[in-house]
C-alpha positions as a Markdown table, in Angstrom:
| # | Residue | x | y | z |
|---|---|---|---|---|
| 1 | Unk | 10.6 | -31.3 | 26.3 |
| 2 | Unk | 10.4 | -34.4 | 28.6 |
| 3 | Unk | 11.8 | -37.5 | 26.7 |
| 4 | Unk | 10.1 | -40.4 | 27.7 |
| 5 | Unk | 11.7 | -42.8 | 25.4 |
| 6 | Unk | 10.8 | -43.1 | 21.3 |
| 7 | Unk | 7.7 | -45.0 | 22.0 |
| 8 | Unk | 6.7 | -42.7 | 25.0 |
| 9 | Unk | 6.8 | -39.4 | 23.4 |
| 10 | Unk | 4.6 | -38.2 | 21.2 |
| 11 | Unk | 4.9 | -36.7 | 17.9 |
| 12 | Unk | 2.8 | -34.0 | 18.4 |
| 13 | Unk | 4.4 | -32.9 | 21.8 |
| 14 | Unk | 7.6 | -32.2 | 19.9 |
| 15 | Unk | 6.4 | -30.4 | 17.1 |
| 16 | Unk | 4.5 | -27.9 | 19.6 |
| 17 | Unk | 7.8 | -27.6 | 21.6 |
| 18 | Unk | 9.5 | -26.6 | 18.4 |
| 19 | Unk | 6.7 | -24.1 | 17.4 |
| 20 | Unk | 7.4 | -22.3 | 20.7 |
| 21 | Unk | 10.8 | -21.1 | 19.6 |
| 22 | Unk | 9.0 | -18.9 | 16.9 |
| 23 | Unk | 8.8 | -15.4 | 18.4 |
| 24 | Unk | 5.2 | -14.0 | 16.4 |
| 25 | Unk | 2.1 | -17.0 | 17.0 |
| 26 | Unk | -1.2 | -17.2 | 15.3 |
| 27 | Unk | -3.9 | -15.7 | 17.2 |
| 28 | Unk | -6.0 | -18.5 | 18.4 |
| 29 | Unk | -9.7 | -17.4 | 17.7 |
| 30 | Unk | -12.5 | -18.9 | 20.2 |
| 31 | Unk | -15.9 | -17.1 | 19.5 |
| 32 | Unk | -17.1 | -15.3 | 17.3 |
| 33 | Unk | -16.4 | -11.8 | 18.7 |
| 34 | Unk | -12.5 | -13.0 | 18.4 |
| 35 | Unk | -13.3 | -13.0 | 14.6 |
| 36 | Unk | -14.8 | -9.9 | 14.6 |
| 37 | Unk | -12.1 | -8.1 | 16.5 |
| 38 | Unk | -9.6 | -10.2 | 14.4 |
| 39 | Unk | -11.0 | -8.5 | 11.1 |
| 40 | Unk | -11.0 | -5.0 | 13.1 |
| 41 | Unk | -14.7 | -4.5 | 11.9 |
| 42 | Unk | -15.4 | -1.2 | 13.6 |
| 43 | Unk | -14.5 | 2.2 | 11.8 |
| 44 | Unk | -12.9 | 3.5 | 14.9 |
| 45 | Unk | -9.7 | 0.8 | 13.5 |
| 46 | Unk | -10.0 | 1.9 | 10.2 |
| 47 | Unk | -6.4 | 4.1 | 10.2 |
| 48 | Unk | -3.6 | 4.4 | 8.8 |
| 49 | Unk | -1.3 | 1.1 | 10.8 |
| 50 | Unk | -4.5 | -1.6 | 8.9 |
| 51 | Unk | -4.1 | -0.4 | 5.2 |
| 52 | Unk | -1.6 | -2.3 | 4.1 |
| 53 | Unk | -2.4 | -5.4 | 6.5 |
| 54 | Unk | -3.8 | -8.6 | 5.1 |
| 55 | Unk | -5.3 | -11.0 | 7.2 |
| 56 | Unk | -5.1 | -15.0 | 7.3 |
| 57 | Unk | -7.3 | -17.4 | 8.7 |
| 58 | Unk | -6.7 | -21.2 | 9.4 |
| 59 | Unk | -9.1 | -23.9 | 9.6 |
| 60 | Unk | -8.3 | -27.3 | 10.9 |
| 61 | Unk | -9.6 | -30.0 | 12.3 |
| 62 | Unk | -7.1 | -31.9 | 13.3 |
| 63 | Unk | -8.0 | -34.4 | 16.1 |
| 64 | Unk | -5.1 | -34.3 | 18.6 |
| 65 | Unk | -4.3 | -30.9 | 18.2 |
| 66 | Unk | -5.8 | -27.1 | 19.2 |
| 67 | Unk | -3.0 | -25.1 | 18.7 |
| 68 | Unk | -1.5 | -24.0 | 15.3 |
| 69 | Unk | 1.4 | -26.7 | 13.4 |
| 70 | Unk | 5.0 | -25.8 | 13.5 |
| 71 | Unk | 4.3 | -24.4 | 10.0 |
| 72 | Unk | 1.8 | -22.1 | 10.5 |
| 73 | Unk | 4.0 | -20.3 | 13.5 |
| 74 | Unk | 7.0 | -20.3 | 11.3 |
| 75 | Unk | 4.9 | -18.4 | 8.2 |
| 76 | Unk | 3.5 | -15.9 | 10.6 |
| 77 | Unk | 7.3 | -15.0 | 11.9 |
| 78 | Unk | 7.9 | -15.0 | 8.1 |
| 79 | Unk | 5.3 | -12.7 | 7.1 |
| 80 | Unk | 4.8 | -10.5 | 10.3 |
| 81 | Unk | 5.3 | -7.3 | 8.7 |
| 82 | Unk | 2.7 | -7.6 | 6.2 |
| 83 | Unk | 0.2 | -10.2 | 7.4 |
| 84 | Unk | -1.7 | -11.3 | 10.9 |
| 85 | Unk | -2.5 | -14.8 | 10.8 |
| 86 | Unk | -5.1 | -16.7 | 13.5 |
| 87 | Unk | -6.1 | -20.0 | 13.9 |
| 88 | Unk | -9.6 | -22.1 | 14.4 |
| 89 | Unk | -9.7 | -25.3 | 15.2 |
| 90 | Unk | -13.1 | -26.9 | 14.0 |
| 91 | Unk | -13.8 | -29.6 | 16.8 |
| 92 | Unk | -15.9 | -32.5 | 15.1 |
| 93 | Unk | -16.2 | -34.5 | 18.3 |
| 94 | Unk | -18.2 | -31.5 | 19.8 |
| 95 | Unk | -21.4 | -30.1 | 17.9 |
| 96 | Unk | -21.4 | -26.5 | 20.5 |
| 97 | Unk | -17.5 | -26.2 | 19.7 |
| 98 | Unk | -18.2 | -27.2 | 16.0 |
| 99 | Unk | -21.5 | -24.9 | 15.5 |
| 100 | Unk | -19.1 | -21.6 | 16.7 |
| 101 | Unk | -16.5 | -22.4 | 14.4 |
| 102 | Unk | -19.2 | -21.9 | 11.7 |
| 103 | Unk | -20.2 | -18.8 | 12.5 |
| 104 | Unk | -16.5 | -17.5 | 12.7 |
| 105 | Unk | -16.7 | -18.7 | 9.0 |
| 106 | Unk | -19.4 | -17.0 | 8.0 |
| 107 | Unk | -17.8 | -14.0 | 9.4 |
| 108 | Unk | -15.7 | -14.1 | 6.1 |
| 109 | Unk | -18.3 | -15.0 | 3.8 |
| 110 | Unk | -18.1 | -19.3 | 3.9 |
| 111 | Unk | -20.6 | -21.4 | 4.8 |
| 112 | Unk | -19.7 | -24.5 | 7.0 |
| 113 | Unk | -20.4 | -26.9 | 3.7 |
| 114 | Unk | -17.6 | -24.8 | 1.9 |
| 115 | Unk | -14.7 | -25.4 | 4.4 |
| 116 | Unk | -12.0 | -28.1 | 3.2 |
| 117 | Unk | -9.8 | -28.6 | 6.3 |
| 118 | Unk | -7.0 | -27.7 | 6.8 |
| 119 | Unk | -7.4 | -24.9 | 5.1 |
| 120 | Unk | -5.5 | -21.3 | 4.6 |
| 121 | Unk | -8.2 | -18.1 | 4.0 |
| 122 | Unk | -6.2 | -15.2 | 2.7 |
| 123 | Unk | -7.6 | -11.7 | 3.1 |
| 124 | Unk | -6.4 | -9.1 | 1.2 |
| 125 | Unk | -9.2 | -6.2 | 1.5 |
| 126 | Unk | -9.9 | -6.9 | 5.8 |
| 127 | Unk | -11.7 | -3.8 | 5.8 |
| 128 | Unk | -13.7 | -3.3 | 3.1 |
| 129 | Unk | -14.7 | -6.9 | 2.9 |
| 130 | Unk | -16.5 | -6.7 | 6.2 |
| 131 | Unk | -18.4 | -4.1 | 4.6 |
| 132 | Unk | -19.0 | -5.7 | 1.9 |
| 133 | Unk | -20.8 | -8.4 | 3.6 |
| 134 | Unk | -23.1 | -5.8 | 5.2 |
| 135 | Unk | -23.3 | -4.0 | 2.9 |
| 136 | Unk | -25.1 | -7.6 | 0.5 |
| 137 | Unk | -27.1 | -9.0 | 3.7 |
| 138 | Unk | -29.9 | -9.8 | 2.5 |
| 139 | Unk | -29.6 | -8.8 | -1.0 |
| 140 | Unk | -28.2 | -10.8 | -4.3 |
| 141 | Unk | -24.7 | -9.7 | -4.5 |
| 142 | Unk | -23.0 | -8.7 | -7.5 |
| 143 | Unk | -19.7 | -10.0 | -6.6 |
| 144 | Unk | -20.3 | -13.6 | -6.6 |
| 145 | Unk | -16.8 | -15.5 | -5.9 |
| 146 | Unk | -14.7 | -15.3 | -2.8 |
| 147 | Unk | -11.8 | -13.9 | -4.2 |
| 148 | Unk | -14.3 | -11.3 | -6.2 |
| 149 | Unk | -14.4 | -10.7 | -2.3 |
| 150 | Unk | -10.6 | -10.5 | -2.1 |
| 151 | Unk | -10.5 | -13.8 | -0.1 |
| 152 | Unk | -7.8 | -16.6 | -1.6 |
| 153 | Unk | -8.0 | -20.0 | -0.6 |
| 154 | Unk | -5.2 | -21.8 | -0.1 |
| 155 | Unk | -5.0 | -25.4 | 1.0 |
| 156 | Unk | -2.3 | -26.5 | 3.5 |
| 157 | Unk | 0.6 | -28.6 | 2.8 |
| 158 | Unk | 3.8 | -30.3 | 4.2 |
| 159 | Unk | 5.6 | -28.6 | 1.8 |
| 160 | Unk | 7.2 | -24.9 | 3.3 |
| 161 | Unk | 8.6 | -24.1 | 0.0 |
| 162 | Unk | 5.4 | -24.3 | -1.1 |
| 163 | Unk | 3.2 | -22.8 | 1.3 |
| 164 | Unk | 5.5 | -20.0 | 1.5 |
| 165 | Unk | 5.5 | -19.0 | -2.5 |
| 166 | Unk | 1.6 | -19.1 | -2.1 |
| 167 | Unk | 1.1 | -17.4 | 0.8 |
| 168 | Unk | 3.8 | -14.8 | -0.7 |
| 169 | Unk | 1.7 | -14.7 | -3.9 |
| 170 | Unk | -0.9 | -12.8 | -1.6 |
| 171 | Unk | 1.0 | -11.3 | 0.8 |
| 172 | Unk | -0.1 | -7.5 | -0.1 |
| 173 | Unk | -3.0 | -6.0 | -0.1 |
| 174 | Unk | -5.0 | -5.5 | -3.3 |
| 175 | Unk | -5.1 | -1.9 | -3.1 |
| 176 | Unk | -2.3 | -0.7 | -1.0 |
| 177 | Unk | -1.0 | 2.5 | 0.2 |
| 178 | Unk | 1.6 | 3.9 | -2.2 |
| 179 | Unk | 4.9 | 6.1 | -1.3 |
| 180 | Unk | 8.4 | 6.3 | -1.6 |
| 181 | Unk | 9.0 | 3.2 | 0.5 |
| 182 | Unk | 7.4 | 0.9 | -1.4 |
| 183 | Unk | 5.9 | 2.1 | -4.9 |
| 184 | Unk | 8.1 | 0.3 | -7.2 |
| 185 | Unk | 7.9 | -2.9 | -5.0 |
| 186 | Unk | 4.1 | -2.9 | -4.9 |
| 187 | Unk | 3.4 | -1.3 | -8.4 |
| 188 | Unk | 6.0 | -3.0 | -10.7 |
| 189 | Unk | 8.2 | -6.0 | -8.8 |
| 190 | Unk | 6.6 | -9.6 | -10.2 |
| 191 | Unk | 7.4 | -12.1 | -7.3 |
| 192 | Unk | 7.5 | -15.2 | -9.1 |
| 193 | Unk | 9.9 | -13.9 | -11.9 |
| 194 | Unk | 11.8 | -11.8 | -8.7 |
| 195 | Unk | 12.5 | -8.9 | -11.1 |
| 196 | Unk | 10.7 | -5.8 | -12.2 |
| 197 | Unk | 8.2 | -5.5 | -15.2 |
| 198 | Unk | 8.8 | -2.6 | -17.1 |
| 199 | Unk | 5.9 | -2.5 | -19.5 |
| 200 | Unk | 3.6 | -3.1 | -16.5 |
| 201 | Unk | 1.1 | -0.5 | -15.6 |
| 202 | Unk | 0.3 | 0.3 | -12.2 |
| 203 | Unk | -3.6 | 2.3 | -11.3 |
| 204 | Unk | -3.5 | 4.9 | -8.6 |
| 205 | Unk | -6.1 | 6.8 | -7.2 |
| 206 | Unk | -5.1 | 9.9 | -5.6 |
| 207 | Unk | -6.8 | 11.3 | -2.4 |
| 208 | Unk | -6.3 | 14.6 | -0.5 |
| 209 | Unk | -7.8 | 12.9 | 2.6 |
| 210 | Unk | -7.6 | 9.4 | 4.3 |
| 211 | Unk | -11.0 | 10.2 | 5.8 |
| 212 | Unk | -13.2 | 6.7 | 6.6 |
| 213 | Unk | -15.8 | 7.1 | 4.5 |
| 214 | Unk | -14.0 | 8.0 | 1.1 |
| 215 | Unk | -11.2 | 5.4 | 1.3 |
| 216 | Unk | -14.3 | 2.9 | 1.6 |
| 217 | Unk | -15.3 | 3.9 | -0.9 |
| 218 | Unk | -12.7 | 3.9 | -3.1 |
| 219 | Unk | -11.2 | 0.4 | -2.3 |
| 220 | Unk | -15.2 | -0.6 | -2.3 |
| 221 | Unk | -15.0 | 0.6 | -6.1 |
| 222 | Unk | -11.8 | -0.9 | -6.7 |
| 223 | Unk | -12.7 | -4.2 | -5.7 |
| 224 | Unk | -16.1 | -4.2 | -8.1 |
| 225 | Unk | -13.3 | -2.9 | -10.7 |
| 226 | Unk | -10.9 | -5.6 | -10.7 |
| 227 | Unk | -13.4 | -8.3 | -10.0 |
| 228 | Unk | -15.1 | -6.8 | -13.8 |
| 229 | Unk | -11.2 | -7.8 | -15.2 |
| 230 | Unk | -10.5 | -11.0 | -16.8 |
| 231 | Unk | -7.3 | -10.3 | -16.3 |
| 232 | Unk | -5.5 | -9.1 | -12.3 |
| 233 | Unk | -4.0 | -5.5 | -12.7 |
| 234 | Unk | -2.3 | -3.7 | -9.9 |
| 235 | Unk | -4.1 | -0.6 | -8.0 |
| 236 | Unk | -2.8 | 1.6 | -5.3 |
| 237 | Unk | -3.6 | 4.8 | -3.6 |
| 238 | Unk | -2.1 | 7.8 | -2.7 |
| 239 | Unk | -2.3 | 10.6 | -0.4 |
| 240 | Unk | -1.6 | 13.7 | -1.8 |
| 241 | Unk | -1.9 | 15.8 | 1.0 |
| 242 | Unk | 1.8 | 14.3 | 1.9 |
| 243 | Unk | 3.0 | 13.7 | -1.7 |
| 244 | Unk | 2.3 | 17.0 | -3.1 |
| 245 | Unk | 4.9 | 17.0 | -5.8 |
| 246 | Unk | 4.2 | 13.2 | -7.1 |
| 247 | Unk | 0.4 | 14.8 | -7.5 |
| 248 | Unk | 1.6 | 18.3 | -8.7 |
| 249 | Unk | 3.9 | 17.1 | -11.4 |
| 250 | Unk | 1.0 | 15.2 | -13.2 |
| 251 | Unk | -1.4 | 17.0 | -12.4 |
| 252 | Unk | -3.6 | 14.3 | -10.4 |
| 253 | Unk | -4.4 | 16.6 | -6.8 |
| 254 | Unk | -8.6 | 16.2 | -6.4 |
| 255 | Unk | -10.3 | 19.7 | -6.4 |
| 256 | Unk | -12.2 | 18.6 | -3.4 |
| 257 | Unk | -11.8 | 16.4 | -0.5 |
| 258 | Unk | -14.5 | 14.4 | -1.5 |
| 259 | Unk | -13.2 | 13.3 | -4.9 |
| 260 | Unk | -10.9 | 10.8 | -6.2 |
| 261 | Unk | -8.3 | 10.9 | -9.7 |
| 262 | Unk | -6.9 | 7.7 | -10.9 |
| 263 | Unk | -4.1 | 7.8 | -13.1 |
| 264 | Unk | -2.5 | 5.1 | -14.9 |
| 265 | Unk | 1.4 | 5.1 | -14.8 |
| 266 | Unk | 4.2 | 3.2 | -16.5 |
| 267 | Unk | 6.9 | 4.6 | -14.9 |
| 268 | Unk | 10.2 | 2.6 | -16.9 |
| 269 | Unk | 8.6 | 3.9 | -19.7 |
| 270 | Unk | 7.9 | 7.3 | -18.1 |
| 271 | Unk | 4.2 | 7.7 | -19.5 |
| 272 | Unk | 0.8 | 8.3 | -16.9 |
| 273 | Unk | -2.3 | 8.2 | -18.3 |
| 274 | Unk | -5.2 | 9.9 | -16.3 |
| 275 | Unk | -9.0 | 8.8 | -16.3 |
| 276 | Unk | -11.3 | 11.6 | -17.7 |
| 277 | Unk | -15.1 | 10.4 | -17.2 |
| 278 | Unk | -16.1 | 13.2 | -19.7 |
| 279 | Unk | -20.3 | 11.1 | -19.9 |
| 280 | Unk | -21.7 | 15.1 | -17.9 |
| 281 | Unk | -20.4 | 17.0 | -21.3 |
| 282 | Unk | -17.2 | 18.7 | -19.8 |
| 283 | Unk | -15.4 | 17.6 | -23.0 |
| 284 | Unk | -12.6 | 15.6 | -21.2 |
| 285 | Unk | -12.3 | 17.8 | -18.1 |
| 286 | Unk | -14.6 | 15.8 | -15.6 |
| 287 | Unk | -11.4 | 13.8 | -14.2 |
| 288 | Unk | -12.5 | 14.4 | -10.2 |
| 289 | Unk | -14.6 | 11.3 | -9.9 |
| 290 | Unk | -17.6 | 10.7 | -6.3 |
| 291 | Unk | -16.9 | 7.3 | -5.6 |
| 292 | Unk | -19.8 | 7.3 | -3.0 |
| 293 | Unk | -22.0 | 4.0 | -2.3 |
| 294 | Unk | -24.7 | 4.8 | -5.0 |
| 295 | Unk | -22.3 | 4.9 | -7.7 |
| 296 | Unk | -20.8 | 1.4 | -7.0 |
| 297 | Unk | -23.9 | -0.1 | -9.8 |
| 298 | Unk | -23.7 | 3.1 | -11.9 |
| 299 | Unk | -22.0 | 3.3 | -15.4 |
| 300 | Unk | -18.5 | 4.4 | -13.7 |
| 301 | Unk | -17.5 | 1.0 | -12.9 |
| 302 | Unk | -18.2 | -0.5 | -16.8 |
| 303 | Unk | -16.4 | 2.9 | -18.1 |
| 304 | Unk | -13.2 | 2.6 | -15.8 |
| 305 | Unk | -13.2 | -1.4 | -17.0 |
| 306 | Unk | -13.2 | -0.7 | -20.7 |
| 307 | Unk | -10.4 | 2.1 | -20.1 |
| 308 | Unk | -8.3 | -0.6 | -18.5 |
| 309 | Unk | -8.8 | -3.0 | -21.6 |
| 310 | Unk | -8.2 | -0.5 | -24.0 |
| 311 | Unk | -4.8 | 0.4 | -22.0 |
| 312 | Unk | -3.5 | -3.3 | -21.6 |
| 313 | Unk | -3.8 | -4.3 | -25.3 |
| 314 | Unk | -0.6 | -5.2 | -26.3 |
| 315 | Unk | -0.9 | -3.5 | -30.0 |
| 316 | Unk | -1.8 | 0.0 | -27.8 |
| 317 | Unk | 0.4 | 2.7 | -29.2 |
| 318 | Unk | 2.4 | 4.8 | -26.6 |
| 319 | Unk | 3.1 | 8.0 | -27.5 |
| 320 | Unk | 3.8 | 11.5 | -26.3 |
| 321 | Unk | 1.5 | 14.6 | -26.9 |
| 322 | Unk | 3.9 | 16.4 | -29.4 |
| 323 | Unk | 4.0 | 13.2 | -31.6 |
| 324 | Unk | 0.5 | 12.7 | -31.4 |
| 325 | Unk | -0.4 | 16.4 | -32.7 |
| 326 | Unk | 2.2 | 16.1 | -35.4 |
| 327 | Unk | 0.7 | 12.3 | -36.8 |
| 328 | Unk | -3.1 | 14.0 | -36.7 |
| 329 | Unk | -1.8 | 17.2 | -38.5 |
| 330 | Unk | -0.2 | 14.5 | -41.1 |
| 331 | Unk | -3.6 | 12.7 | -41.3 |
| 332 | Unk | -5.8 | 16.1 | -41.9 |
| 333 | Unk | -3.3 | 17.7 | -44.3 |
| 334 | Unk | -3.3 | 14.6 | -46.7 |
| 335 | Unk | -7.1 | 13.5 | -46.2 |
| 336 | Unk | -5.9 | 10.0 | -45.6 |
| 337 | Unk | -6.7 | 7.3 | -43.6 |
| 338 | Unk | -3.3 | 5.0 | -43.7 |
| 339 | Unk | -1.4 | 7.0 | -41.3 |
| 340 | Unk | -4.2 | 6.0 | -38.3 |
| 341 | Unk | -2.6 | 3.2 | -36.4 |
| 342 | Unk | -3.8 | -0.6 | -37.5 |
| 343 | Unk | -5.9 | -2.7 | -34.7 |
| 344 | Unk | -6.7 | 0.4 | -32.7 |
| 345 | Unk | -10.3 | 1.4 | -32.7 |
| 346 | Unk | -11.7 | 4.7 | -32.1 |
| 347 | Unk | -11.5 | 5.0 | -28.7 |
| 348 | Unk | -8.1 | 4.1 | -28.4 |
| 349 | Unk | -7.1 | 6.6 | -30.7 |
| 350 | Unk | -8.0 | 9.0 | -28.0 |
| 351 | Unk | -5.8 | 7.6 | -25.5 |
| 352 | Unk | -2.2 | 10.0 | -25.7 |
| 353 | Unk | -0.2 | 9.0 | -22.7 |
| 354 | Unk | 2.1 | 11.9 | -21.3 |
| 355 | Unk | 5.7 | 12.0 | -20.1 |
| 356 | Unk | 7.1 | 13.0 | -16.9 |
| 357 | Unk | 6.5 | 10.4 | -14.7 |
| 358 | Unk | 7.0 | 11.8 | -11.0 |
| 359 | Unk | 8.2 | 9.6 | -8.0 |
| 360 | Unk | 6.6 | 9.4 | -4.6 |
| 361 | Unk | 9.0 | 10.2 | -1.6 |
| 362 | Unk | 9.3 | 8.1 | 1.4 |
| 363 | Unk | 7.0 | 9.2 | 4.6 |
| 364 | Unk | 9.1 | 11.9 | 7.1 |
| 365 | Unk | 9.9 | 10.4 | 10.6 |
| 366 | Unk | 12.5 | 11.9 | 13.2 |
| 367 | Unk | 15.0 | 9.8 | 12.2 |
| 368 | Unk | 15.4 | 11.0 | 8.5 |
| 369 | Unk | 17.2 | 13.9 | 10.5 |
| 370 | Unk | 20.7 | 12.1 | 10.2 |
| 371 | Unk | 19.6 | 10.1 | 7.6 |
| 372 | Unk | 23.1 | 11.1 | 5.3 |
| 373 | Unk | 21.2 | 10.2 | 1.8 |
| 374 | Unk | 18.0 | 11.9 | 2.7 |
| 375 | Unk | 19.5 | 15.5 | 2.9 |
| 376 | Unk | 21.8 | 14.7 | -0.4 |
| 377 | Unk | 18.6 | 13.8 | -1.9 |
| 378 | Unk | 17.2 | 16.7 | -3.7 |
| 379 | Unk | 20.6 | 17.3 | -4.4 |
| 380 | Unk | 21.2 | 14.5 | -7.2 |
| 381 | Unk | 17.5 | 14.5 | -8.3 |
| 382 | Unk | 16.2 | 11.6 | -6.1 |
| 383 | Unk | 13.5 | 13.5 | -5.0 |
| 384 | Unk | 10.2 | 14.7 | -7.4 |
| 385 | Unk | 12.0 | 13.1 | -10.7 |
| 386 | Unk | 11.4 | 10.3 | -12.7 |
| 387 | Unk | 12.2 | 6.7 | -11.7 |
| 388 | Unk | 14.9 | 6.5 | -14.7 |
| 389 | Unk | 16.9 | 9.1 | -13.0 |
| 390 | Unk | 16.0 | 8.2 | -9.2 |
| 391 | Unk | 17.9 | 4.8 | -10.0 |
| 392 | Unk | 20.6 | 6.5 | -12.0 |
| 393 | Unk | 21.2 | 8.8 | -9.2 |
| 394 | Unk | 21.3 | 6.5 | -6.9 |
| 395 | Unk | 23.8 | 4.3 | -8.6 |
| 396 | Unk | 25.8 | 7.3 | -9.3 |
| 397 | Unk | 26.1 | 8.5 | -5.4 |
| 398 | Unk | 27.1 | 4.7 | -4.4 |
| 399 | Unk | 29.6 | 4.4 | -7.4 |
| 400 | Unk | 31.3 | 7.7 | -6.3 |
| 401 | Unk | 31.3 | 6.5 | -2.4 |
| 402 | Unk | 33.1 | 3.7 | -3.2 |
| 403 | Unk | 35.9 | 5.3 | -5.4 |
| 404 | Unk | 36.4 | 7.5 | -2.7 |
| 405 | Unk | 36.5 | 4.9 | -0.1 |
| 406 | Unk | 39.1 | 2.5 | -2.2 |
| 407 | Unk | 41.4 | 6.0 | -3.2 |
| 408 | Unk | 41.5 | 6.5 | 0.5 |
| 409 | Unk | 42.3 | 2.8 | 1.4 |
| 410 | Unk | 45.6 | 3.2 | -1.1 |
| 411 | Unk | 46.5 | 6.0 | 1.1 |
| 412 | Unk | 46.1 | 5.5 | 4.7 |
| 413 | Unk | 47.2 | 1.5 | 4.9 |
| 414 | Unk | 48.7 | 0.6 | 1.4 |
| 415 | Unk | 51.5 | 3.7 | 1.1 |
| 416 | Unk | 52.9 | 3.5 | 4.5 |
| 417 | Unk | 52.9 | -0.7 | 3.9 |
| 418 | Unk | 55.2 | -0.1 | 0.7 |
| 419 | Unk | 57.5 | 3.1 | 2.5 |
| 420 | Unk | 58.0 | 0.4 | 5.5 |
| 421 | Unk | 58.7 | -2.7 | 3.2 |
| 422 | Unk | 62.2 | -0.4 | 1.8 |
């Protein structure tokens, strides 16, 4: 940076040179087919590296400058992992400049009257939010609220500590991929206590396929879901074509391709819960549910809701299906009706949560080869049990390590030390 004396050199020119040092920019977005690219619209991108990407968008319209603040390029070297951020500068002092900036707005669902620069416009459902749009052109929409649309807004501030605990606060998707590497994170860690909630319940659909069309579906479904909640609840999904035993051990595997099972799991508590839409008379075996299109406005959406409520009521009892057969033999044998829990209505009476929580296993890359843990793993239970004895095992294989590693400090460099001292 040229110094040209304090009066000289502007402010701005230093705070630019100081955003070069960061080594990941925000994208700087031009027209309106940058946006679209940006959002990765087409199908064809819909794969496995966008899942769990969330997408940020800022809109400034700061006079003397056209590139992203200092901030901005240090949050998107904070959060590169997990989120792409871009940049669009709204040019007041030229209407053509102005006008496209618009249109890159409305590519997210704002109208020009709605932006409040400088602001931050957190995505977290990139692909299924474009199609949402589409899929309401020219039709009321039922999800009426931007972040029904799984868009936060978040308005910029001097403050880093600040803007990075917000921008944290939405930093993963809101239905991400689940496996080994990151299911307790994603399912059960609450970020602004920093410490895992064990009551929490965490939603997961289980697929056999990551095909286009039914993962659109799905997160299309579990966006009208949560948006139907009062209250924010954590989904996921998971492929059970590569976590056979998680899906196996509860019994959650699709019969088809085309069909989804979500199953509710509180896994400190070792309890799952799956959905059984028994409305076509199976008597509680329909739990393979078509989440195509056409079934976004049906009665599925209202009946998954209600399940929800019924699961997050704090008086809900949790019980296992031995005790529950033994308190309903009670009941019927005395012909009474004081041994039914209090506060729980009928249809929570028929929710019996089972035990045996299973755990998903991290993804298999050439490098797990020499990884030393990952072949001990089956052998102290860190594979296909329950989270309880995952951690335990764990703690118990670093414990042991370390006793070993202090027994044979004593030996090789404290012994001879104390035989040379005589």
């Amino acid at each position: 940076i040229a110094w040209k004396g304090r009066e000289r050199t502007k402010m701005y020119t230093l705070i630019d040179g100081v955003a070069d040092i960061f080594p990941h920019k925000c994208v700087i977005l031009n027209s309106e087919q940058q946006m679209i690219d940006f959002l990765h619209s087409s199908d064809s991108q819909f794969d496995d590296a966008h899942f769990n990407r969330v997408k940020a968008i800022i809109f400034s319209d700061a006079r003397n400058r056209h590139s992203p603040h200092v901030l901005l390029q240090y949050l998107a070297t904070n959060f590169a992992s997990v989120i792409d951020f871009a940049y669009v500068h709204m040019n007041t002092d030229k209407p053509n400049k102005l006008a496209v900036a618009n249109k890159m707005a409305a590519r997210i669902g704002l109208d020009a009257a709605e932006i409040e620069p400088p602001s931050m416009y957190i995505l977290r459902a990139p692909l299924i939010h474009t199609r949402l749009l589409q899929l309401y052109q020219g039709e009321q929409p039922t999800l009426q609220s931007l972040e029904d649309m799984g868009v936060y807004h978040v308005s910029l501030s001097s403050d880093v500590n600040s803007m990075q605990m917000f921008v944290e606060q939405y930093a993963s998707p809101l239905v991400p991929k689940l496996d080994g590497t990151n299911f307790l994170e994603q399912c059960f860690f609450d970020a602004t206590l920093e410490s895992i909630e064990e009551d929490k319940i965490c939603y997961v659909f289980a697929v056999n396929t990551e095909e286009a069309s039914l993962l659109q579906s799905l997160f299309m479904f579990g966006q009208h879901v949560l948006a139907s909640l009062a209250e924010s609840v954590q989904f996921g999904w998971i492929n059970c074509a590569q976590q056979t035993q998680f899906c196996s051990a509860m019994h959650v595997t699709p019969k088809a391709d085309d069909r989804v099972r979500l199953v509710a799991i509180r896994a400190y508590h070792d309890h799952y819960k799956i959905f059984d839409d028994d409305s076509d008379g199976n008597d509680g075996v329909s739990r393979d549910l078509m989440l195509g299109d056409e079934n976004i406005h049906s009665e599925l959406v209202p009946k998954v809701v209600q399940w929800i409520k019924i699961l997050e009521q704090e008086e809900m009892v949790f019980r296992d299906d031995d005790a529950s057969a033994a308190a309903e033999t009670v009941c019927t044998e005395n012909n009474t009706e004081n041994c039914k829990p209090k506060n729980i209505d009928t249809q929570q009476q028929d929710v019996i949560w089972k035990k045996g929580v299973s755990f998903p296993t991290k993804p298999a890359k050439w490098t797990d080869n020499i990884d030393v843990l990952g072949g001990l793993g089956s052998m102290f239970g860190l594979v296909g049990s329950g989270v309880g004895a995952g951690v335990s095992a764990v703690s118990t294989l670093v414990s042991s390590l370390l006793q070993i590693g202090f027994v044979m400090v004593i030996f090789l460099f404290l012994m001879p030390m104390l035989r040379m001292a005589r």
